[in-house]
Every structure is written in C-alpha cells, then in structure tokens.
C-alpha positions in Angstrom: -16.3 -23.2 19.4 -19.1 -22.1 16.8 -21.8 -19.7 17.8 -25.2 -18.7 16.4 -23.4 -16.1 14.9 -20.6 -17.8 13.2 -23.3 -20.3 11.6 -25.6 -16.9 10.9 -21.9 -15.4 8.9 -22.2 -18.6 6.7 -25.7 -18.4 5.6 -25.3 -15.0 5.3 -22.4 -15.2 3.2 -24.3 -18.2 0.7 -27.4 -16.1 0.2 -25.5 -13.0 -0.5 -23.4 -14.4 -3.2 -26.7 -16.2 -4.7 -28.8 -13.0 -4.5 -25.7 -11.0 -6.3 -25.0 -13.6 -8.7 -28.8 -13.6 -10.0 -28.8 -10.0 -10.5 -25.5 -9.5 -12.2 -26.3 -12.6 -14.7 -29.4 -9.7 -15.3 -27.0 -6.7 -15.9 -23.5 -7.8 -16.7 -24.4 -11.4 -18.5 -23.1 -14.7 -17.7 -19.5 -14.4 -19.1 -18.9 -11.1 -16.7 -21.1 -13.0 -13.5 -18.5 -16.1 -13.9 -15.8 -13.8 -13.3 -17.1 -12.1 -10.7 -18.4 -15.5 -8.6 -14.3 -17.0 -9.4 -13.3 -13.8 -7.4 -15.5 -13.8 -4.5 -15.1 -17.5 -4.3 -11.6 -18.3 -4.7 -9.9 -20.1 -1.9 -7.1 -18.2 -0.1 -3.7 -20.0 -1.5 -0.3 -19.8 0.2 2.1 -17.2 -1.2 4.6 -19.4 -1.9 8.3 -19.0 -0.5 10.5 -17.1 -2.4 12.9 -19.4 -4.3 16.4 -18.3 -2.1 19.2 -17.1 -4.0 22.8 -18.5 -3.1 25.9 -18.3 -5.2 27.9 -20.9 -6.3 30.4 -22.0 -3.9 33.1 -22.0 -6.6 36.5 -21.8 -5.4 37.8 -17.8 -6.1 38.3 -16.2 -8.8 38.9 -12.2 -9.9 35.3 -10.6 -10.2 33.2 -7.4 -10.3 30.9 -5.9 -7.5 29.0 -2.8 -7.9 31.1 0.4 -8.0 30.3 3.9 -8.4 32.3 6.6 -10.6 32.6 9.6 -8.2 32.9 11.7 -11.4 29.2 12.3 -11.1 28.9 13.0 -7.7 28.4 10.7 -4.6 27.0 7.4 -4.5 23.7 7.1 -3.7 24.3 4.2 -1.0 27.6 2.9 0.7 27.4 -0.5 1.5 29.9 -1.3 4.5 31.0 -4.7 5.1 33.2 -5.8 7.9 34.8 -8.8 7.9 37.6 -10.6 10.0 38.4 -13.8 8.5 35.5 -16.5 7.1 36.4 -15.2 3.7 34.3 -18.3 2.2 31.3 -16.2 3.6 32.3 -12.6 2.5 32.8 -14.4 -0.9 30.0 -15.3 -0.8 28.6 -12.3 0.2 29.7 -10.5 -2.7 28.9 -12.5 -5.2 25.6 -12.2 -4.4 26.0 -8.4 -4.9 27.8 -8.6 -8.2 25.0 -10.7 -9.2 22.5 -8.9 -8.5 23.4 -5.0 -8.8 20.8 -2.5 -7.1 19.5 0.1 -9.8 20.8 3.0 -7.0 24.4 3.7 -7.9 26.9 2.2 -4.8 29.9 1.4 -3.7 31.1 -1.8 -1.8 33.8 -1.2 1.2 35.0 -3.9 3.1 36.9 -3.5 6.3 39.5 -5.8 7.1 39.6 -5.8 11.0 42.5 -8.3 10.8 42.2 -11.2 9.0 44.5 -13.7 9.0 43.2 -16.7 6.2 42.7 -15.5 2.2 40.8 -12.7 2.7 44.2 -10.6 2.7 45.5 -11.9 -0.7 41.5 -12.7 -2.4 39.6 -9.2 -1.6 42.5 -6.6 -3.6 41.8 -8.6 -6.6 38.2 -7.7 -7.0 37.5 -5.0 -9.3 35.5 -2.1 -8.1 35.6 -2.6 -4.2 37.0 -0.6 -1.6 39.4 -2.6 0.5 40.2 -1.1 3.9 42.3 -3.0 6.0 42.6 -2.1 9.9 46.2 -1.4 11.5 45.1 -4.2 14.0 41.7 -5.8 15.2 39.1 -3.6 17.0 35.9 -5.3 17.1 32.8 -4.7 15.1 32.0 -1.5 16.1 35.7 0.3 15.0 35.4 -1.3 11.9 31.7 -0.2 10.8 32.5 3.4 12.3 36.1 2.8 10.0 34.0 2.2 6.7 31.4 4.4 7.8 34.4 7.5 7.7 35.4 6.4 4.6 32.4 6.3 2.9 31.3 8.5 0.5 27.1 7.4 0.0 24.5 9.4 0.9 23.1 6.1 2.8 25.3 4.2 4.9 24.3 0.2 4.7 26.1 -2.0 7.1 26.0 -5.7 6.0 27.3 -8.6 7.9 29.8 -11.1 5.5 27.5 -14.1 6.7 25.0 -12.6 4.3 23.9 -12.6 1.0 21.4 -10.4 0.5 18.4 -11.0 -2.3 17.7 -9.6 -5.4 16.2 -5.9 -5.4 16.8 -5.7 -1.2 18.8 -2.7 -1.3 16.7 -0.9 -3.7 13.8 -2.3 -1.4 15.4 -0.3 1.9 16.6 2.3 -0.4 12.8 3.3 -1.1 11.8 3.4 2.2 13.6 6.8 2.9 12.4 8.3 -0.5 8.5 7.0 0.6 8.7 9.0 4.1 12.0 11.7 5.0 10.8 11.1 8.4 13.1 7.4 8.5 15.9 7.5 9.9 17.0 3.8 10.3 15.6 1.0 8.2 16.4 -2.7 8.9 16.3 -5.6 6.5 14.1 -8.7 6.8 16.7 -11.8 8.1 16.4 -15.4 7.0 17.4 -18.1 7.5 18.9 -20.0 5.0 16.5 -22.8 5.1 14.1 -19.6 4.0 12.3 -19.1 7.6 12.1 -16.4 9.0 14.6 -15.0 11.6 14.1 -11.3 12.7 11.0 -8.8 11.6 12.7 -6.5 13.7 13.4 -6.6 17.0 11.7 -6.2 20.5 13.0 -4.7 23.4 11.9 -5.1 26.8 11.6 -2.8 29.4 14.9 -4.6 31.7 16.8 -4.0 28.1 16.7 -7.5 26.9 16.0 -8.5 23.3 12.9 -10.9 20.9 13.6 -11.3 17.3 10.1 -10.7 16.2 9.0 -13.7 14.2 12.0 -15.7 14.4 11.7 -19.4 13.0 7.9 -17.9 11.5 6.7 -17.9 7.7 8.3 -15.2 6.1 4.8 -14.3 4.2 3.1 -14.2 7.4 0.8 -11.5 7.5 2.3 -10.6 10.6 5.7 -9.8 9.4 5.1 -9.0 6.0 3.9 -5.2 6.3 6.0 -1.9 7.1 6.4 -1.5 10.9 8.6 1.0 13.1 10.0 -1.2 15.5 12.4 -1.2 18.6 15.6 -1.9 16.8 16.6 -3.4 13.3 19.9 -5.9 13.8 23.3 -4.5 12.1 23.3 -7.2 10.0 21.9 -5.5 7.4 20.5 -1.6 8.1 20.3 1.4 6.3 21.0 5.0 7.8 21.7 8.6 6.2 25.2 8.9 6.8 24.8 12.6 7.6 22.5 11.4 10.6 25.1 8.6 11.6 28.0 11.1 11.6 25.2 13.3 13.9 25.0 10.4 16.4 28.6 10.0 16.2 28.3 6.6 15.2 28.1 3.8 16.7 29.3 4.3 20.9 32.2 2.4 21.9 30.9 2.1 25.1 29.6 -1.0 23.5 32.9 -1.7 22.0 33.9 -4.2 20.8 30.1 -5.8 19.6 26.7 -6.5 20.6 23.7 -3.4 21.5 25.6 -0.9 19.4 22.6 -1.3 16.7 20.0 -1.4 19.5 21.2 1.9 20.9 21.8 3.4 17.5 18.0 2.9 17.0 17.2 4.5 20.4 18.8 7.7 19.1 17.8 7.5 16.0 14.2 7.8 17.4 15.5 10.5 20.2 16.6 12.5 17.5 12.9 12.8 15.9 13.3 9.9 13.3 11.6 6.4 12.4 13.1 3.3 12.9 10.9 0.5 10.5 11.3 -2.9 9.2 11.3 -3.4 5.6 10.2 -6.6 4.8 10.5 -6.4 0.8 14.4 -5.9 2.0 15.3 -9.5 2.1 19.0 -10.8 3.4 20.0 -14.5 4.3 21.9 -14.3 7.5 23.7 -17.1 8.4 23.3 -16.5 12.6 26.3 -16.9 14.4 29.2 -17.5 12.4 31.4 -14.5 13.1 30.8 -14.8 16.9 28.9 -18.0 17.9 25.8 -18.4 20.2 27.6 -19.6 23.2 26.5 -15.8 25.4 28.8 -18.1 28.2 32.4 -17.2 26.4 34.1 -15.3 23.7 32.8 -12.7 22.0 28.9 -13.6 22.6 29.8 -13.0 26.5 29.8 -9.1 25.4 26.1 -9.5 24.9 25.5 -10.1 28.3 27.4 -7.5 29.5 26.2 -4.7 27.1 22.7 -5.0 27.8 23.1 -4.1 31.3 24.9 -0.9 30.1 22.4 -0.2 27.2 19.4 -0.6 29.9 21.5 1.7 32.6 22.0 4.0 29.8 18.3 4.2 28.4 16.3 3.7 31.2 13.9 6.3 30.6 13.2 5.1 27.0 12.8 1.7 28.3 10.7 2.1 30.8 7.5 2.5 28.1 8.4 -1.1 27.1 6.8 -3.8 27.4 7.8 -6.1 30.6 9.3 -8.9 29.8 8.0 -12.2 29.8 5.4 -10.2 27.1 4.4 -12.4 24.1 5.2 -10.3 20.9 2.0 -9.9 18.6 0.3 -7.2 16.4 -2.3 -6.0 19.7 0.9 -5.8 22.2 3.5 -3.6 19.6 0.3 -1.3 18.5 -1.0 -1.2 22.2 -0.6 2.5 22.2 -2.4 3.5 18.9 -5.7 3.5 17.7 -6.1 0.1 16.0 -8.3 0.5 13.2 -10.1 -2.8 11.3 -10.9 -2.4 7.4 -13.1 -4.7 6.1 -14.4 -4.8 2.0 -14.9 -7.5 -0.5 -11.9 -7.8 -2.3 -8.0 -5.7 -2.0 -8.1 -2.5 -3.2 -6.7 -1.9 -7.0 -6.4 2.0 -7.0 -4.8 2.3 -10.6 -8.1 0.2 -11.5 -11.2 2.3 -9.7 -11.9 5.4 -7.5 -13.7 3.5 -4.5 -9.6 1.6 -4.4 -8.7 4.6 -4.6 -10.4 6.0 -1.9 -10.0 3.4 0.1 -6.1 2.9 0.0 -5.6 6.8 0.8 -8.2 6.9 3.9 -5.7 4.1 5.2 -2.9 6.0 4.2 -4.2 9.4 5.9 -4.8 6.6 9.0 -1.3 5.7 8.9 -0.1 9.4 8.7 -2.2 10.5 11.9 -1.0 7.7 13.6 -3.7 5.1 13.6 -2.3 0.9 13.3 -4.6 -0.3 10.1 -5.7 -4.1 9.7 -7.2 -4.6 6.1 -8.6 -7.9 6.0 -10.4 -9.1 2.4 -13.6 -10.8 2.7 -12.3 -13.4 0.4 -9.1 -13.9 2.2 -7.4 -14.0 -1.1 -3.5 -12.4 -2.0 -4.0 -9.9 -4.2 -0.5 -10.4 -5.3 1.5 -6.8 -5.7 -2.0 -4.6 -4.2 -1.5 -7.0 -1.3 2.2 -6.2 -1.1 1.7 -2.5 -1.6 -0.8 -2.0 1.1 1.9 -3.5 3.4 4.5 -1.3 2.2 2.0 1.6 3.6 2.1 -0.2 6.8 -1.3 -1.7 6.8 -1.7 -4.9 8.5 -3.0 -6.9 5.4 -4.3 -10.2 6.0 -5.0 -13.3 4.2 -4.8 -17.4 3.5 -3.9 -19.8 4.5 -2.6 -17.4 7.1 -5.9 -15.7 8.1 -8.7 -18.2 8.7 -11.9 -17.8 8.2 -14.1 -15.0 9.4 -15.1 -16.4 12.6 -12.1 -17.7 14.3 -9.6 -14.7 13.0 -12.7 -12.1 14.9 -12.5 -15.0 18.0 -8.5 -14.0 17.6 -8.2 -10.6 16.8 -11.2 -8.8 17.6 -10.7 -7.7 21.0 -8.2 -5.3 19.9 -9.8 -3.1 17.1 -10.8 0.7 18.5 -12.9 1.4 14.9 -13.9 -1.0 12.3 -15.0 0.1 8.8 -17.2 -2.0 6.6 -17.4 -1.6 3.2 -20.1 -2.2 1.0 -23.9 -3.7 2.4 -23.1 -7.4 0.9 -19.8 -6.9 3.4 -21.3 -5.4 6.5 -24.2 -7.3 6.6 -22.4 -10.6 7.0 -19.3 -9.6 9.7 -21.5 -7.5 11.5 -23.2 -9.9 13.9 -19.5 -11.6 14.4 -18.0 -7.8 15.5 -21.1 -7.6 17.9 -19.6 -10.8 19.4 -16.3 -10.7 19.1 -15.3 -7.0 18.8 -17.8 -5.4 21.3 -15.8 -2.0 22.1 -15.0 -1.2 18.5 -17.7 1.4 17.2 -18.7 -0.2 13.8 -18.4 2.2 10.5 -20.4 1.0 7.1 -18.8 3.0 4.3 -21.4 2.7 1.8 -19.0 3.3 -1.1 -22.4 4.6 -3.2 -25.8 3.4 -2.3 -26.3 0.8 -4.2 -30.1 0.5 -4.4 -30.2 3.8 -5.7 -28.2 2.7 -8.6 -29.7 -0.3 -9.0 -33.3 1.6 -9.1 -31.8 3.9 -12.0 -30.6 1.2 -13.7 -33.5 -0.9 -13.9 -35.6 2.4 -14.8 -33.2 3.3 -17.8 -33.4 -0.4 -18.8 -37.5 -0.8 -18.3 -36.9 -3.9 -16.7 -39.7 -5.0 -13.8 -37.5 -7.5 -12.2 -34.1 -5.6 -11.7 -36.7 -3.0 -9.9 -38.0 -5.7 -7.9 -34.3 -6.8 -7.3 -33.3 -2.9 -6.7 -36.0 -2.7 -3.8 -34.3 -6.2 -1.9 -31.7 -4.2 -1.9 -32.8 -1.3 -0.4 -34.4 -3.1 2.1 -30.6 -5.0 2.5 -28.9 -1.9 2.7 -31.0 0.3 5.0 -31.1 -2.8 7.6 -26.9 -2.6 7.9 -27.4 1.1 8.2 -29.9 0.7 11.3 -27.3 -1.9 12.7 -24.0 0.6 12.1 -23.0 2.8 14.7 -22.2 5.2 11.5 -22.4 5.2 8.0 -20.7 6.8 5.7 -21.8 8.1 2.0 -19.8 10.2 -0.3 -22.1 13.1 -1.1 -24.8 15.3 0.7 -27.3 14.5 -1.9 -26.9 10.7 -0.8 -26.7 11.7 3.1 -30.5 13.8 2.5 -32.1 11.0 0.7 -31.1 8.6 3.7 -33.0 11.7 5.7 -35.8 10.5 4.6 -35.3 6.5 3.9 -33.4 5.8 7.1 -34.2 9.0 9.8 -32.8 7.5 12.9 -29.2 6.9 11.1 -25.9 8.7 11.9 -24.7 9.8 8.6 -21.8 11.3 8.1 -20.1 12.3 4.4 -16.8 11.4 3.4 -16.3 11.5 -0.6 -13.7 10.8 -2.7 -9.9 11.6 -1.4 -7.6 12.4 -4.1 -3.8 14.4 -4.5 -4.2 17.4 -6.3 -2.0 16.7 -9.5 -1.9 20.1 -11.2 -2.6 21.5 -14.1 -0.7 19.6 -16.5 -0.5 20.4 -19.9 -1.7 23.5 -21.3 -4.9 23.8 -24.0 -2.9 23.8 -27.1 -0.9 20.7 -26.4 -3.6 18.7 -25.7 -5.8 16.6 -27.5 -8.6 14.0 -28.0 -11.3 12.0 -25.7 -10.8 10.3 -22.8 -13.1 8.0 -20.9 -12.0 6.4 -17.8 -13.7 3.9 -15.6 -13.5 -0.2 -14.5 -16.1 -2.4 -16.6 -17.0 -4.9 -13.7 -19.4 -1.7 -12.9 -22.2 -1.8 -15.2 -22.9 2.2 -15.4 -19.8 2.3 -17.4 -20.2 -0.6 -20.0 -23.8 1.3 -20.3 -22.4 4.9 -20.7 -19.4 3.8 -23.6 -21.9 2.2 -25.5 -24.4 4.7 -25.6 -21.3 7.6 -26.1 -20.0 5.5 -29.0 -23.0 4.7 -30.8 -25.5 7.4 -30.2 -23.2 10.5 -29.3 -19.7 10.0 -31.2 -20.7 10.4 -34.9 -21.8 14.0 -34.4 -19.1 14.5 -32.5 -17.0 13.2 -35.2 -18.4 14.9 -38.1 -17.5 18.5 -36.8 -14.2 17.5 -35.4 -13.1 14.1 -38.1 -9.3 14.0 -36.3 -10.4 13.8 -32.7 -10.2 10.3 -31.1 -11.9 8.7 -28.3 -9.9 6.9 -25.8 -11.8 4.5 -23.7 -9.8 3.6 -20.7 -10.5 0.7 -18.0 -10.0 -2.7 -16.5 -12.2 -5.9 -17.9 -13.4 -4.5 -20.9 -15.9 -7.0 -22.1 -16.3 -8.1 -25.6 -18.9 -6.0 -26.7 -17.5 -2.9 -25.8 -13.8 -3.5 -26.7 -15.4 -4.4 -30.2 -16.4 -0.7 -30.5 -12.8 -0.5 -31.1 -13.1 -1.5 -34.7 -14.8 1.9 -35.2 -13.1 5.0 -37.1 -11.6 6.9 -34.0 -12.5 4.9 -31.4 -9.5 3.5 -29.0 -9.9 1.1 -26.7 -7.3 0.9 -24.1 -8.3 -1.8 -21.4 -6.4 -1.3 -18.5 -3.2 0.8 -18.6 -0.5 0.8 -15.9 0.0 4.8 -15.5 -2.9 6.8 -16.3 -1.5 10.3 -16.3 -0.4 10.7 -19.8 -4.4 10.4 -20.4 -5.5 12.8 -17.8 -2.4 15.6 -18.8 -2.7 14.8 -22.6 -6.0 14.7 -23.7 -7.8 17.8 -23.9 -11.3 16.8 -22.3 -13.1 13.8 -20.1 -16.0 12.0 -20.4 -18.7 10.9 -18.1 -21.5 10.3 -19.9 -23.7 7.9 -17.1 -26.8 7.3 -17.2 -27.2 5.9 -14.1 -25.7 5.5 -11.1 -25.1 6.4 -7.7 -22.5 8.4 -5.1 -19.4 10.4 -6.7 -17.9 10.2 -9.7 -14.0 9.4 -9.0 -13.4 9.4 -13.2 -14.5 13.0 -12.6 -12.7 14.0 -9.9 -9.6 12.2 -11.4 -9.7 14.6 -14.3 -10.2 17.5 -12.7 -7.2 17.3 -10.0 -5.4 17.3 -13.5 -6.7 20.2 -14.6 -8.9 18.7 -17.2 -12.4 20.0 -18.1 -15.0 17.4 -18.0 -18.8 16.6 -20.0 -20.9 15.3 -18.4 -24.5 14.0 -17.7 -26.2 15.2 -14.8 -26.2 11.9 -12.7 -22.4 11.7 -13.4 -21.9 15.0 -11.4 -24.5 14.6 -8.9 -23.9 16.0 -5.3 -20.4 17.0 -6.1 -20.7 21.0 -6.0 -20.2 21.8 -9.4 -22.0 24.4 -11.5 -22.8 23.8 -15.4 -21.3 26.6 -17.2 -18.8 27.7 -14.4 -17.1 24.3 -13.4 -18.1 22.0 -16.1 -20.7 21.3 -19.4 -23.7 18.9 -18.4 -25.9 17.4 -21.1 -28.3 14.3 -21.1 -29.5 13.7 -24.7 -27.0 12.6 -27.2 -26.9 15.8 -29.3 -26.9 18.2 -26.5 -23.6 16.3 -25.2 -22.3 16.2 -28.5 -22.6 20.0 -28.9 -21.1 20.3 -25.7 -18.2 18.7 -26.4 -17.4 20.3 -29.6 -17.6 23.5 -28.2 -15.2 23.0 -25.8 -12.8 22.0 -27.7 -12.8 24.9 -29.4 -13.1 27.4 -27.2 -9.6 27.9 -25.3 -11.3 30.6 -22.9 -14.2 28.3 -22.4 -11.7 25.4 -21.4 -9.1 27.2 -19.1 -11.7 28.2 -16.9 -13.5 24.8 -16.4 -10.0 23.8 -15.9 -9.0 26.1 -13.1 -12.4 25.5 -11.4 -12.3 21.6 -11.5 -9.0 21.9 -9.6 -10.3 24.2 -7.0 -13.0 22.5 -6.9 -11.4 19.3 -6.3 -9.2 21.2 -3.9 -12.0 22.1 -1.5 -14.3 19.2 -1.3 -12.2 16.0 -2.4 -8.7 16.0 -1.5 -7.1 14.8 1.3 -6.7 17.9 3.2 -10.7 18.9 2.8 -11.1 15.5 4.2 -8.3 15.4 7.2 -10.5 16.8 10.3 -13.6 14.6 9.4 -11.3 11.5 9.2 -10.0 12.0 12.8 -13.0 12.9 14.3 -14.6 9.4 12.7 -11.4 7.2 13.7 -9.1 9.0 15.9 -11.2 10.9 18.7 
C-alpha cells in the first residue's frame, strides 16, 4: 500500500532530476547533461542468464584434459573426481574441463570406486589424467579421501562426475583463497541444467537438517549473487587446501559411505579458525541425483537419513546457534548476528574511475573486514555490469532490477533489518530519507556528503561570474543543509568543511571521514621518472575547468623551459573540447585507462590545478600514496594537512604554477622530500588504518 511518503519519494525524485538537469545543461553543456539524465534514468534491465555450456554428447573418443608437469613444482589445484559407473556423465564431465582449461596449472584424478560399464576401458585412454582405480567399492567418502592422498595440488577440488563445470569456475574458487588466507573451504554455485539455480550454499538447522539456499531461484538474484560464508558448501564441487584437509583428516568415515561428510567437513573447517563462503562466480551444472537418487526411503539416499542424526549428535554445540527449523532462509535471518549496514548513492561505485568510488568501495570493504553484513542498493537500480559483480565478490549485498523494486516497496521489504544506513550525496538522502523514517525506524541514518556541494557550486559560479549558477548554488545550500538537519549524522571529508558547517548548520552532528586509500609505496625513484600527469573523471566539472586552463594558460611556459616533458591527462568521459587539447605539441590525452599505476609510479610529478571545488582531493591523495610529489592550487589541497614547501608546491596564477613545476623537476632534493612527506602524510590522515576506529565507532558501536 502507498503512503504519503512513498508519493513524497516520487516527487522528490522528479524535481531533483529537473533541478540537476538545469544546472548541469549551465556547467557541463547539453551533450554531457544527456549523458548524465540516460544514467540516472535508465530502467533497471535483467542480467540475462548465462548462456550454459554443455559438451557434445558425441560417442568417445581419446582426448586431452588439463595436466600439470610436476617438473616445475606442484600443481596449483588438484581436481578429484570420483566416479562409479555413469561414464556418459564423467565424459561429460571432462570434456567440459578440456574445453575450457583454468589459467591455474592442475591436474585431473579420477577415482574409480568400481565401475563396472566403459569407464574401465574409456578413462586410461585420455591423455593427461590420473586414473586411480579402487581394489573394490567403498563409497564416496574412501574414494575422495583416495584421490585426496594421491594428490599432489596445493588446493584440493572435489567434483561430482554429474557435473560440468563452466568456463573460468575454478579460477573463480581459486581466487577466493588468494582474495582472503582466512578461507578455508569454498563451494561452488550449483545449477541446474535448465540454468536455475540449485544451492547458494547451504543452511543448517539447529536439529542438523539441511536448505539449499536458493534452490529453483534466479541465479542473478541479488540474493545469491554476492560472496557469503555459509553453513556448508555441497561436495559436489568445493575447494580446500589440501594441507588443511590432511589436518582434518579428511573426510570422517563415520559418515561412510556418503551423505554429511561435506557438512561436517565445513563445521571443522570453521572450528579450526577458517571461513567457509560461497562463491557464486564459481559456476557448476549439477545434474542432482544421478549417482544416488532422491528416494531418502532406500539405497544409498537412506544414508542421509541416518547421517544427520550422527552429524547433529556429534555437533551439537555448533548447532545449537542455528536457526530452528521451520526458519525461512533470507538475507535478515543468515546476517541475524551482525551489524547490517544499508548503503545508499546514486549510481555503483567505479573506483578505477573517481576517488568518492573509491572511497566508497573500501569504507564497505573495511565494513566487511570488522564484520558488519553490507547492502549497497543504487538509486537507479541499474547493473553496473562487472562494478556490480565486484562489489559482490567483497561480499556486499548489491541490489538491483528487475530484482530490487522500486524504492518504496524494497524499504516496505527490507528495512526493518538495517542497524546503520548511509546516504550519499544530498540529491540521494533527501529523497529515501522520509521512506527510512517509515520503514527503517531503528536504523540511525548517516548522510556522507561526499564534498559539500554548494560550496563548490558557489566557487564555481564565482570563477565563472555567472548570477544564475550563484542563484542555483544558494538552492542548493538550502537543499543540502535541510538533509543535514534531518540526518542523525553527517559526514564530510575534511575539518575545514566540518567548521564551515559550524557556522551554516550549528545544531548538526558532524563527524569527518576523508578519503581511505592503501598506501602503495614509493614506487619509482626520481631519475626514472618522467613527465605530467593529471588525473581525474570529467562528469565533474572542476576538472574539465582545471585541464583547460592548465593546457592553455599554464603549459606553454612550462614547455618552453622543459620542450621534452609531456602532459598526460588521465580520466573517464573526456568530452570533446578537452580531448581536442590533444592535438597540442606534448599534450596526451588518455581518457580512461584500465590500471593507473604505471602513471602514478612513472611520471615524475601530479597535477591538480582546480580552481574550484569542494572536500578532498582523491587525485592528490592518489599520488602521494605513490610517492609522487604534487602542484597544486590552493583549493586543490584544502583541509588536507599539507604544508607548501614541506609536503607539496601550491600556486594560483598560471606563471607562479608554471615556475613551480619546473622547479621541481629539477631539483631531485626538492622532490624526494615532497615525496616522503606526501606518503606520510597520506599515511596519517587518509589511509585505511587512520580511518579504522572512527569507522567503528560510526557503524559498529
């Protein structure tokens, strides 16, 4: 049912995108604006369905799997396969593997737990696998912890032969111990081969009894689609150190001969100290039920039964923080004991494209880290195609169409369960707040201000001269300082930002949390270095402003005392205009560039020369944590501790930056110690550690 605040979200929403599109079509012109209304606007579309790979069911022939030479030490993954007859399936399941080889080196062992149809004659004749046939049948479990002694991988993966696993899954679980040493067990996500979904990992209840998690679901499901720890993974397809396995001792025969032996093996994984997560970019097709049926009445299904009344006698004291069953899986009852922490902004975070991403992708990391569940829900509902899929491979939550609906009746759904909820950006907070009031009551309401953006629209309109975008500039402030009145807390990335809302907006709770980067190093050293770097996204108009004015105005003098140096502008849509500077002698104009670190440890010195603008300057900090000195303008460095002279070289007229910059690349002295001091700089007031203890006080306590 509507409410006067769901029809208030509306309006507020159609006058906000009106107001913002008349003031950009003053600064960015109508070309830019178009682009910018397409984003905000575009309807949420449905991620279509992977197109399923499935071999050819060709009769059999000799072929190839993946094999590793041991001449260069062990492989990195051993993929273990039992099998006991159903050969069409294990053929099938290694075809898929010879089609589709991971980039980790591996080795393929099957175990023959005897097999009586072709599987004896077929298997020897393909090249590169590791046939290991049993003296006589033992069950599942003898012949995983047979390939498992065998092995000689540094990850053990056990795959069922009703499988065939996708393209890029074992790379996919693979990663997932190189992103955190803390996992010890990672499970695959299971299809079905009509492409639904059949296990996100599994539940356990508290009496020991099993719930595929999103079984006969959407795959893409926002639900499923993200990074999880979860009660078990099924040994259909998991991943596991083998050092750790041979800890464990393996799987426990006192499941023998099937069924809980991958449950249990998840319980001690996590009793001795590790994760146990769902991977969903690990993708396998499992065919359910073909070695064993699904018939829990007779044969080898009945062992089900059976086992879970050992695994619940022998883990009662895990169990018993479980939930009970009858308990309907969903995102508020598996996070029931963390904080669950809402994210709200405009669009999905690009980090490789701007420094408020950035900043916002590694607060939710740090979240993740100290424990927190994170939701990240874009106000355009839109998939962001691989920054989607990243943010869920950190373990956020990450929500959009046509699975999230709109703002209303996802906040009717979901609200209840949020502890904190951060808004970003005025336009943002000032439409969902009166919905969280309503639907989200006990969650204490954070606006991240990102930078104040009246203040920046004030100093643009004063650099431009322009009456109305000063008139437009004090809407805003009025905008802004009414979501600040209504926040429990906002947040603003530099002191000098937090004293002028001392004045403008008295009553506020302000706290300060700037930019959060990783501390790269110093990279290279002076003499290795070389040319000009700018870096910053042109859908924010400071930047188009500053390269034009640096290329025109402060440039030439730069280049008639040093006529090899080059300028290399770097940054995502680049309008005309400025990528036409390009045509000028020494002048580079990247656009966006996938890895930005040859920039930052190659070139000898950045640039900010703004002339406006608000909050702290991420380009800046970017630099520095690379041990590169900057030149700046004084608004480019404002409120971020730094000392001209000692940590960097401000200017604000064109010749005075030009000198500036000259000199410094020059002076070798000059630049190792702005170096050094940018890093410690950045060190103490910007990275992720300065940052830690205000984070948890804001979110966690």
């Amino acid at each position: 049912m509507s409410s006067l605040a769901d029809a208030r979200f509306l309006m507020t929403r159609a006058l906000s995108l009106a107001r913002r599109g008349l003031v950009s079509l003053r600064t960015r012109g109508w070309r830019a604006s178009l682009a910018r209304v397409r984003l905000q606007l575009r309807p949420g579309v449905k991620v279509a369905a992977s197109d399923l790979f499935a071999p050819a069911a060709d009769a059999f022939s000799p072929f190839a799997v993946p094999h590793a030479d041991p001449a260069p030490g062990a492989p990195r993954a051993s993929i273990v396969i039992p099998v006991y007859n159903h050969f069409a399936h294990t053929l099938a399941c290694l075809r898929a593997l010879a089609a589709h080889p991971s980039a980790a080196r591996c080795e393929v062992i099957v175990v023959d737990d005897g097999s009586s149809d072709e599987t004896i004659t077929a298997l020897p004749q393909v090249a590169g696998l590791r046939y290991h046939r049993r003296a006589r049948n033992g069950g599942f479990i003898a012949a995983c912890n047979d390939g498992a002694r065998v092995a000689l991988g540094e990850v053990l993966v056990f795959l069922n032969n009703d499988t065939v696993p996708q393209p890029g899954w074992l790379d996919a679980l693979l990663a997932t111990f190189d992103a955190d040493p803390k996992v010890g067990l990672a499970g695959a996500q299971l299809l079905y081969p009509d492409g639904r979904l059949q296990e996100a990992g599994g539940v356990v209840f508290s009496d020991g009894s099993g719930w595929n998690y999103g079984r006969f679901e959407s795959p893409d499901d926002p639900r499923y689609a993200y990074l999880r720890d979860v009660h078990y993974a099924s040994g259909a397809a998991i991943a596991i150190p083998r050092a750790l396995f041979e800890q464990l001792g393996g799987f426990d025969s006192r499941y023998a001969p099937a069924y809980y032996e991958d449950t249990d093996l998840a319980f001690a994984v996590r009793a001795a100290g590790r994760r146990v997560v769902y991977q969903p970019a690990a993708r396998v097709v499992h065919d359910e039920g073909t070695s064993s049926g699904t018939d829990t009445a007779s044969g080898m299904k009945a062992y089900q039964l059976r086992n879970r009344d050992i695994f619940a006698a022998h883990r009662r004291d895990a169990l018993a923080t479980h939930p009970a069953p009858g308990t309907l899986p969903s995102p508020a009852t598996l996070h029931r004991g963390q904080r669950q922490v809402l994210v709200i902004d405009a669009l999905t975070p690009q980090p490789d494209h701007d420094s408020g991403s950035l900043r916002l992708v590694n607060l939710m990391r740090m979240l993740r880290e100290d424990g927190a569940h994170v939701v990240f829900l874009p106000a355009n509902r839109a998939h962001a195609g691989r920054y989607t899929r990243e943010l869920q491979q950190l373990g956020v939550e990450t929500w959009h169409a046509p699975f999230a609906a709109r703002a209303p009746a996802w906040l009717r759904e979901h609200g209840p369960r949020f502890d904190r909820v951060l808004l970003c950006r005025h336009y943002v907070a000032s439409e969902f707040l009166p919905l969280l009031r309503q639907h989200a009551p006990q969650a204490r309401i954070l606006f991240d201000t990102i930078d104040l953006h009246y203040l920046r629209e004030q100093r643009a309109a004063e650099v431009a001269g322009d009456a109305s975008l000063l008139r437009a500039a004090a809407r805003t402030r009025a905008l802004e300082l009414a979501v600040i009145a209504a926040a429990d807390t906002t947040l603003v990335v530099s002191e000098a930002e937090r004293a002028l809302l001392a004045i403008d907006a008295p009553q506020a709770q302000v706290d300060v949390l700037s930019n959060l980067h990783r501390v790269a190093g110093a990279g290279q050293p002076f003499a290795q270095r070389q040319d000009l770097v700018f870096v910053g996204g042109f859908r924010h108009p400071p930047n188009t402003d500053a390269v034009r004015w640096f290329v025109e105005d402060v440039f030439p003098a730069i280049r008639a005392q040093l006529p090899q140096v080059r300028f290399h502008c770097i940054g995502s849509d680049m309008p005309a205009g400025i990528r036409a500077l390009g045509e000028r002698d020494g002048v580079v104009m990247h656009g966006h560039v996938p890895d930005i670190t040859p920039y930052m440890d190659g070139c000898r010195i950045a640039l900010a020369p703004l002339r406006y603008g608000a909050g702290v300057k991420g380009k800046v900090n970017l630099s520095m944590a690379h041990g590169q000195p900057v030149v700046a303008t004084a608004c480019a460095v404002e409120g971020m501790h730094l000392v001209d002279g000692r940590d960097v070289l401000v200017a604000d007229d064109a010749a005075g930056f030009a000198t500036r910059v000259v000199r410094l690349y020059r002076d070798q002295a000059l630049w190792e110690q702005l170096a050094h001091a940018g890093l410690d700089n950045v060190r103490r007031h910007f990275s992720i550690d300065a940052a830690r203890d205000t984070v948890r006080r804001l979110f966690l306590e």
